[in-house]
N, C-alpha and C positions, 0 to 999 in steps of 0.2 A: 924911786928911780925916775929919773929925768927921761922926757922920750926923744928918741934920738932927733939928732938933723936931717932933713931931706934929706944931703947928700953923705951922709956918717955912713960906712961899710957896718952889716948887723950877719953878724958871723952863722951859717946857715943852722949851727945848734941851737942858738938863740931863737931862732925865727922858727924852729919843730917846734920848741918850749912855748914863745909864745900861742903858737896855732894850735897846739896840745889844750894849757890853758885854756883859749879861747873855746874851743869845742867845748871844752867840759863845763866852765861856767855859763854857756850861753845855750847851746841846742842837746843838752845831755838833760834826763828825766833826773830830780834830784828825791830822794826820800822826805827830806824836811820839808819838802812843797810838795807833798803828798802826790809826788811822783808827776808832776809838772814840770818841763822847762820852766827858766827865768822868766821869760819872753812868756809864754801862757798864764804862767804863777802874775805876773804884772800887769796882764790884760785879764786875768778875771777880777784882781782888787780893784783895776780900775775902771768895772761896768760895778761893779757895789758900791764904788765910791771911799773908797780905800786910801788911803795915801802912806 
């Protein structure tokens, strides 16, 4: 999905969805990162040296 133009109207269901989304893939504890946000789970691989 292409992201919109500056000035494109983003219909306000859209904009729950994406900030729904966004919460969840970014500041939500996930199980498979052994209950880590993204953001944590990515800053401890990279003080190990992870990539």
């Amino acid at each position: 999905m292409r992201p919109p133009r500056p000035n494109q109207f983003i219909p306000p269901s859209a904009q729950r969805r994406d900030n729904a989304k966004r919460d969840y893939n970014a500041s939500r504890p996930h199980s498979s990162l052994g209950h880590l946000t993204p953001q944590e789970f990515a800053a401890k691989a990279a003080r190990k040296g992870c990539s």
